[in-house]
C-alpha angles and dihedrals in degrees: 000000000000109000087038081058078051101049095049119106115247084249093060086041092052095051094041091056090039085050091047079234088127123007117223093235086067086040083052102047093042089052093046088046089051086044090053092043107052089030091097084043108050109018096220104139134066088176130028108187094197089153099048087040098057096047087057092049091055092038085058096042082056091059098040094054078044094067090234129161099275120208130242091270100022107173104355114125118226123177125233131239096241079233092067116081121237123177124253088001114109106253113195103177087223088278129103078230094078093022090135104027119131117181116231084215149051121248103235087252097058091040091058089048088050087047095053092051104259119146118218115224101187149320112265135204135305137165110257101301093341082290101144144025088254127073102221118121124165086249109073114357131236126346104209132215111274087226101040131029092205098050122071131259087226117224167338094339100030091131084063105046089045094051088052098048095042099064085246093124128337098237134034128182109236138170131240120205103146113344088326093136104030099044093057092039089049086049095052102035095262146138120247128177117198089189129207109289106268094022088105103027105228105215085185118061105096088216096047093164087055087036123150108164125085144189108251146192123237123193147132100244128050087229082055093057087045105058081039093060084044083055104047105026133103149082118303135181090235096056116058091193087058104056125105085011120132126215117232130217085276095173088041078054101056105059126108102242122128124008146264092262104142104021130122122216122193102204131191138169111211128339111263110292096015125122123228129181122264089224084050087048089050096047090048096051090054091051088053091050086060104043086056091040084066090046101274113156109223130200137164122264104242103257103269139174082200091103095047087109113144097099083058104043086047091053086051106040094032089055098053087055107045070054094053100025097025096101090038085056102059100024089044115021098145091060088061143079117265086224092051090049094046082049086055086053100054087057097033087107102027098142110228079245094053094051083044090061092052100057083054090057093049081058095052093045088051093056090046087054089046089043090055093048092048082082108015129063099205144018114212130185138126120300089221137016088229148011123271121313129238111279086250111050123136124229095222092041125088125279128231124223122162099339084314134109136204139171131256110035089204088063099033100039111045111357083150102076105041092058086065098043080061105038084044099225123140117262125182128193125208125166114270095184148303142289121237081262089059090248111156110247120208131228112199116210109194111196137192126295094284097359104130091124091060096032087051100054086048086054094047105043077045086055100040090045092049093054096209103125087097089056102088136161114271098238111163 
């Protein structure tokens, strides 16, 4: 009865404990045993709070026997990006640097989640401040796949796309700052929402108006992710993209009535130039089978170099760390990562007019994105150009895809995610199909500025027609 506790979607979980047909002391034991016990295996967590966990869970099974008002997630674990700051749990950041740090206070995300009634089972793992595709920190080591031990979890938020797909809890919180949720959650079979900026204020970027990162949810389900937006959505002092914004009916949003009739879907394959994998082309083609097959007019993306982004994304991102990690760099070099240093590197002589330039660029690519959805409902291409990489690649070494090599995994791997962290439009990845290696593939639906509540029921009628939620990694 445990790991099918573990298995179940946070919406099952909610009704069960609503219902008193499981309690979340016994949700909370069977996910911390799974923890404990995959832990050797996949590597996904730096911190496991079994003893704070399972206070709150008793705490929660009290006021449920109590008859009291329950929150939206009363009882249901969910783990916790190591970026992402929780009070009184030790928050690391991924780097040696923060090894011992513990925040005296929630991010507002977290501190939705904790409102609502979720208990947090542990942080999981991250590359060295969510700076890389790939989850390794000297921390802590390699996070593998959660279908294969020799691919990689992808990154940055590979603990929590691991922890999903491995039955460990149904929901994880994640960040997004340039693919950082939907690459892992491609990798692992996953679904992963970068939302509209603003959508989930972030209380913790430090240039909150150029901002590019987001809070995410992280599930297995698209009514997971879902329940976990309605969660965590809605305006906040702190965020100045939040503010004034309402919060639809997101669960009422992802179910699978109705059809596609009357939508329009902009699809592309890869961005001119850009390889993508013939097993990625196949599975794509088949997604797009589907989302006609429920009415769905299609038609191809004008070929652009409008979405060859990542010089720009890199003058943007790279600048703001040489600002934050800059002084550890050169006063502590041997307590980072040589691929965050090497990062450094890339952004040391940005000029204040280059990085000017590129924020009007940002603004440029912004208006082409609007300009597509103006007549258009929907954007649809492959979350990665690929499957999941070997455990051990290397950011700055070559990437693979079908006996070919080419250079730059950012632009070759997954120019499809960065374009959206900078246009700011919500993008949401769910699997499409398999490899011959049996390796999950990604579909990305982009939908329109604020548009989570359409781009949710696509993503759900696209779910419920493909028929892969039983196919799941065999972690044991």
């Amino acid at each position: 009865m445990g790991d099918d506790l573990c298995q179940m979607p946070a919406t099952v979980l909610r009704q069960k404990i609503a219902q008193r047909e499981v309690s979340p002391v016994e949700v909370t034991q069977a996910v911390l045993d799974r923890a404990h016990r995959l832990q050797p295996v996949l590597n996904c967590f730096i911190t496991i709070c079994a003893d704070e966990a399972m206070q709150e869970a008793r705490t929660a099974e009290q006021a449920l026997m109590r008859n009291e008002p329950l929150g939206l997630l009363h009882g249901i674990p969910y783990t916790c990006k190591d970026l992402v700051n929780t009070r009184g749990v030790r928050t690391t950041f991924g780097s040696l640097i923060f090894e011992n740090n513990v925040p005296a206070e929630d991010a507002e995300a977290v501190a939705r989640l904790r409102r609502q009634g979720a208990i947090l089972i542990g942080k999981t793992t991250t590359s060295e401040f969510g700076a890389k595709c790939l989850t390794d920190a000297p921390l802590f080591g390699r996070t593998r796949n959660a279908w294969r031990a020799d691919r990689s979890s992808g990154g940055s938020s590979g603990g929590a796309a691991v922890a999903v797909a491995a039955g460990i809890a149904p929901m994880g919180i994640a960040t997004d700052g340039g693919g950082s949720t939907r690459i892992p959650a491609a990798c692992n079979g996953v679904v992963g929402l970068k939302q509209s900026i603003g959508v989930v204020p972030h209380s913790q970027t430090e240039d909150v108006f150029g901002n590019l990162t987001y809070v995410t949810p992280m599930t297995r389900t698209v009514a997971d992710t879902a329940l976990m937006l309605q969660a965590m959505a809605g305006p906040a002092a702190v965020d100045p993209w939040s503010i004034g914004l309402p919060v639809p009916d997101y669960c009422k949003a992802a179910t699978t009535g109705g059809d596609l009739h009357g939508k329009r879907i902009m699809f592309c394959l890869a961005p001119q130039g850009r390889p993508v994998s013939s097993e990625v082309a196949r599975a794509f083609e088949d997604a797009l089978a589907h989302l006609k097959s429920m009415g769905a007019e299609l038609c191809a993306m004008p070929v652009t170099t409008d979405f060859d982004i990542e010089p720009l994304w890199r003058t943007i991102n790279h600048t703001v760390w040489v600002t934050r990690f800059g002084e550890w760099a050169r006063e502590r070099p041997h307590d980072l990562s040589p691929s965050l240093l090497q990062q450094l590197e890339l952004a040391k002589h940005v000029t204040g007019v280059e990085y000017q330039r590129a924020m009007f660029d940002r603004t440029r690519l912004f208006r082409h994105v609007q300009g597509l959805l103006q007549e258009n409902d929907f954007l649809a291409m492959p979350t990665l150009s690929r499957t999941a990489v070997a455990i051990d690649q290397d950011l700055f070494s070559t990437l693979d895809i079908d006996g070919q090599r080419y250079p730059e995994v950012r632009a070759n791997w997954f120019p499809w995610t960065m374009p959206f962290n900078l246009s700011g439009h919500p993008a949401i990845t769910l699997p499409c199909g398999f490899d011959v290696d049996g390796l999950p593939i990604g579909v990305q639906l982009v939908g329109r500025f604020r548009g989570e509540a359409d781009l949710l029921h696509a993503a759900s009628l696209l779910e419920a027609s493909q028929g892969l939620l039983l196919r799941r990694p065999n972690v044991t």
